[in-house]
C-alpha positions as CSV (number, residue, x, y, z in Angstrom):
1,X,190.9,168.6,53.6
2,X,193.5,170.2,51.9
3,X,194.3,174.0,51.8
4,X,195.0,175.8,48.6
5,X,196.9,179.0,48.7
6,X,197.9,181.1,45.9
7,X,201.5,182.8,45.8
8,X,202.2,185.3,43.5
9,X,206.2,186.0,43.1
10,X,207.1,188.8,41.5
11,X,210.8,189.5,40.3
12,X,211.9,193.0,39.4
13,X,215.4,194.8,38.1
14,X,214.7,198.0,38.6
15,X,218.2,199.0,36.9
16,X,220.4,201.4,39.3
17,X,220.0,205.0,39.7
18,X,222.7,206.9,37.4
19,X,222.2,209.9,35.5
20,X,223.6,208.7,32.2
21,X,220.1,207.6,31.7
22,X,218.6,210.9,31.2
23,X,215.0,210.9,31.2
24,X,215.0,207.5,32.0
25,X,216.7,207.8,35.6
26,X,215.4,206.5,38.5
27,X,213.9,209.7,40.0
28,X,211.9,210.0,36.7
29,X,210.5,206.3,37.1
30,X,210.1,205.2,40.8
31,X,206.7,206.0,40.8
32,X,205.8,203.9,37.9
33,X,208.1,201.3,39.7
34,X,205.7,201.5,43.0
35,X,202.2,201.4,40.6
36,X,203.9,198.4,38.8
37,X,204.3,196.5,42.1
38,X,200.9,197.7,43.7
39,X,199.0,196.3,40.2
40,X,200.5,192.9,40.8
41,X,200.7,192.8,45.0
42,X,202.8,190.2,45.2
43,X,203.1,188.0,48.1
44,X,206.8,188.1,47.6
45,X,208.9,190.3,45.3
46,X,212.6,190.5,44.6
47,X,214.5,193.2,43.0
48,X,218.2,193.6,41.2
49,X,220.0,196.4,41.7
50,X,218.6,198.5,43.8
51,X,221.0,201.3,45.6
52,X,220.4,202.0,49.4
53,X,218.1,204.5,48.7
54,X,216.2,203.2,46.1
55,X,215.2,200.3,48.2
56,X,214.6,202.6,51.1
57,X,211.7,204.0,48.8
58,X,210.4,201.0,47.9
59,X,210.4,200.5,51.8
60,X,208.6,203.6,52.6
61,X,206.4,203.6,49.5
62,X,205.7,199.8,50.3
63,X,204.1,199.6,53.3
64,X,202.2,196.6,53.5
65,X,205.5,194.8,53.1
66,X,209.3,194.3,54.9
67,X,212.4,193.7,53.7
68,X,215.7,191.9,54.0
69,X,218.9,191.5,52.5
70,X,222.2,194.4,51.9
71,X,224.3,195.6,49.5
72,X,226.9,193.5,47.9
73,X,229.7,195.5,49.2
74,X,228.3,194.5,52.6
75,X,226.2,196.9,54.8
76,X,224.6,199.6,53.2
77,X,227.0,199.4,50.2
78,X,226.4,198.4,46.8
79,X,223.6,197.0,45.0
80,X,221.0,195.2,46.8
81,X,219.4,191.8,45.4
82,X,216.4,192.9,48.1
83,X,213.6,190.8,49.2
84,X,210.2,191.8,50.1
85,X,207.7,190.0,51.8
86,X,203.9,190.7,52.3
87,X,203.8,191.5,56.2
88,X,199.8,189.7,56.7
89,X,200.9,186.9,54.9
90,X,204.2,185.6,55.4
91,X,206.1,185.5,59.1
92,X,209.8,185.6,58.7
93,X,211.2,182.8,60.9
94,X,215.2,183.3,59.1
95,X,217.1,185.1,57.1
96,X,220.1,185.6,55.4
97,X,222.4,186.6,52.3
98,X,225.6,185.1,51.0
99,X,228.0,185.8,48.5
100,X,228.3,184.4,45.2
101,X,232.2,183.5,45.8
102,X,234.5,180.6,47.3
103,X,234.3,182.7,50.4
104,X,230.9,183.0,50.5
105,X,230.4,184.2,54.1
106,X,233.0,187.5,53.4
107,X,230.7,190.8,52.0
108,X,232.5,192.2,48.7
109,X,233.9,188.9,47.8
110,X,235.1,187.9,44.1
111,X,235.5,184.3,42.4
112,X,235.5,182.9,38.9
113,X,235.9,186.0,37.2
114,X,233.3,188.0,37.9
115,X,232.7,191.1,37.2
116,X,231.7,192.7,40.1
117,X,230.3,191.1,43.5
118,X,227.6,189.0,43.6
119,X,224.9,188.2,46.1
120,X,221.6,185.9,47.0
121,X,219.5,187.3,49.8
122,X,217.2,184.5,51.2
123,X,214.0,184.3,53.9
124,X,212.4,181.6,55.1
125,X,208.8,181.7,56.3
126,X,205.8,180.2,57.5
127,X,202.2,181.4,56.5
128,X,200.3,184.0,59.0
129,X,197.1,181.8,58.8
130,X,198.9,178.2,59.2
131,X,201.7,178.7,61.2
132,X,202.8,175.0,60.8
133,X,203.7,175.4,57.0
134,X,206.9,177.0,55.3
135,X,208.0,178.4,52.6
136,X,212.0,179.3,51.5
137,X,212.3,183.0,48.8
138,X,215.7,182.9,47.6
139,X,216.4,186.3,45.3
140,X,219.9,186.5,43.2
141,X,221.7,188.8,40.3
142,X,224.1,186.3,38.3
143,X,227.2,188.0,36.6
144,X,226.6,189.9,33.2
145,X,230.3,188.7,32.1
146,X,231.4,185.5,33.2
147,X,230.1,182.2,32.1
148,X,232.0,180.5,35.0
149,X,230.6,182.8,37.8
150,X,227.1,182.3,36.7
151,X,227.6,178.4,37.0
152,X,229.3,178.7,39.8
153,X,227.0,181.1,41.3
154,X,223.8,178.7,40.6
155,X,225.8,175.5,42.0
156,X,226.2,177.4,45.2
157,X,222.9,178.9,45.0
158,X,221.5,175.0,44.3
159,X,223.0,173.6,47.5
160,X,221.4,176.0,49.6
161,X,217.9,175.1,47.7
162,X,219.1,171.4,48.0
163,X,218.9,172.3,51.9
164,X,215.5,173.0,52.3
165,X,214.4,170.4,50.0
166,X,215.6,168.1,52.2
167,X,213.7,169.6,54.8
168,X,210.6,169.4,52.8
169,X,210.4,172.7,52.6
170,X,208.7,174.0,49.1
171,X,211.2,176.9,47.2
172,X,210.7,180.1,45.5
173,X,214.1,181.2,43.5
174,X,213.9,184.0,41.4
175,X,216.4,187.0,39.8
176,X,218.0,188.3,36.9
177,X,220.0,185.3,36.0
178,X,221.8,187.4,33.2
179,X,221.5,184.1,30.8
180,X,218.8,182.5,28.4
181,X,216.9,179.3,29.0
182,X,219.3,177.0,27.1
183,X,222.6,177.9,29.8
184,X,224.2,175.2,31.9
185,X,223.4,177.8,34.8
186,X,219.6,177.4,34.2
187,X,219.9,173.3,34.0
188,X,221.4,172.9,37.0
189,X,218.4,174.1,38.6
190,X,216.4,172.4,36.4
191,X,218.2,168.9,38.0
192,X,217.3,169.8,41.4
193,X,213.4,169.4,40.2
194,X,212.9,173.3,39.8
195,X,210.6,174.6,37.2
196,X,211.7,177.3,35.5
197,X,209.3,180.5,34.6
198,X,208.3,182.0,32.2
199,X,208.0,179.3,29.5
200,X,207.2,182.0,26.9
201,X,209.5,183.2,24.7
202,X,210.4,186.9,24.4
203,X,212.8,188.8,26.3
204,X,212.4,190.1,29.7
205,X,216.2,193.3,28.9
206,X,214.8,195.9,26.9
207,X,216.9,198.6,27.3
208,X,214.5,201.2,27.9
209,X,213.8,200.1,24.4
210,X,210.5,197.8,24.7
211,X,209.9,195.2,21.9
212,X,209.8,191.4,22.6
213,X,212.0,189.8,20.6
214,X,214.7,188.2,21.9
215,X,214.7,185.3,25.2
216,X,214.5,186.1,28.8
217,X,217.2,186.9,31.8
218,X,214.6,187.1,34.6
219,X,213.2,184.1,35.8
220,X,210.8,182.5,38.9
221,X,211.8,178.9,40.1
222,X,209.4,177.4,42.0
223,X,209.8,173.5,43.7
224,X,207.3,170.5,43.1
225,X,205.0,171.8,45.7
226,X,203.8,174.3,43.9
227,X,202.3,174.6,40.5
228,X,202.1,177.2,37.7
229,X,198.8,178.7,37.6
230,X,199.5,182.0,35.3
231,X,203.0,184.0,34.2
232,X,203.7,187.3,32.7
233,X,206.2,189.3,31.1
234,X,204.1,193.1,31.9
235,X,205.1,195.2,29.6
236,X,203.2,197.9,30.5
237,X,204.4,201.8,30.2
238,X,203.2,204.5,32.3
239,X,202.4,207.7,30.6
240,X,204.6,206.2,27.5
241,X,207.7,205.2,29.5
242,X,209.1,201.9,31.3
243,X,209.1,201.5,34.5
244,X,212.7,199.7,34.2
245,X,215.0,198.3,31.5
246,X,213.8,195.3,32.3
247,X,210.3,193.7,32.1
248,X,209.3,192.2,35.6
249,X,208.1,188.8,35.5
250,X,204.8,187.5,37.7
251,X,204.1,184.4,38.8
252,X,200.8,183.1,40.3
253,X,202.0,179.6,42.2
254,X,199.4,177.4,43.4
255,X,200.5,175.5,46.7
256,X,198.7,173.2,48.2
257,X,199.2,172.4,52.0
């Protein structure tokens, strides 16, 4: 008989903490952040951008969860792309991060003209209530600036996917890819059998601003295994104000094992 379980990813840029944005900086926002992520309780969620201590909130606030990955500068340093995982349903058997960069093991590290560093924090897992299945949650943040770096970046990004699909492991890839559906970045994944999420059109960068016009950045990947039972853009407000510049995106991913 098989076993059908439901997966929801949920991926989230939370956009950095920086005064510049006035009323719209973090510490005026993080609790609408945490309500946001409570509605959805996703079984695993990855934000972008996230300073040391704003993922130490989510940490705290989050408690049904845990976390892995580290800044991009290495340590506690830089940006996080972090990755959290529902503690009763998901048992972390490995981990890791890597940079997006021909030295890919070396924290801080810069290729193809990027912009700034940039990272993919992985996990791989087996399910709490059938120990004998696995799952692999990659999370990323693709350069804002350089079409090279986010090609690059994915083709790197792919081979460690390839990896597990050899295994026959099924794959969750999700971020802010910082490109719309039609980039080369996006295809490649695409060739390794990777659908790509949402489908809808209508951005996911808002800017504070709202609206939906416009194509998305933020995407969920998901592998053959699973299937795409229902995505959303939510672009909910909390007493009249986003949560984010960015719209998270929800995916409910039927798997069958």
């Amino acid at each position: 008989m098989f076993n059908i379980k439901h997966v929801t990813a949920m991926t989230f840029n939370l956009r950095m903490d920086t005064e510049e944005d006035g009323d719209n900086a973090w510490p005026y926002r993080k609790n609408a952040v945490i309500q946001m992520i409570q509605n959805h309780q996703p079984t695993v969620l990855g934000t972008q951008e996230g300073l040391h201590h704003m993922v130490e909130f989510l940490s705290s606030s989050l408690t049904d969860y845990a976390q892995i990955g580290e800044g991009r500068e290495g340590g506690q340093n830089g940006e996080y792309s972090a990755l959290f995982y529902k503690k009763d349903q998901l048992n972390l058997i490995d981990q890791g991060q890597f940079w997006l960069s021909e030295t890919s093991d070396i924290p801080n590290s810069v290729s193809w003209k990027s912009a700034c560093p940039r990272i993919c924090t992985w996990g791989k897992f087996t399910f709490v209530d059938n120990p004998n299945e696995k799952i692999a949650v990659l999370n990323t943040h693709l350069d804002h600036i350089s079409q090279l770096a986010r090609e690059k970046g994915m083709d790197l990004i792919g081979s460690h996917i390839d990896a597990f699909i050899k295994q026959d492991i099924p794959v969750v890839l999700m971020g802010d890819f910082n490109c719309e559906p039609n980039n080369a970045a996006i295809q490649s994944i695409q060739e390794l059998g990777l659908q790509v999420l949402p489908q809808e059109s209508g951005r996911t960068f808002h800017g504070f601003h709202g609206g939906t016009e416009g194509e998305p950045i933020d995407y969920i990947c998901a592998s053959k295994e699973f299937t795409q039972s229902t995505t959303v853009i939510n672009r909910q407000t909390f007493e009249q104000k986003y949560p984010s510049d960015h719209y998270p995106v929800v995916s409910q991913l039927v798997f069958t094992l």
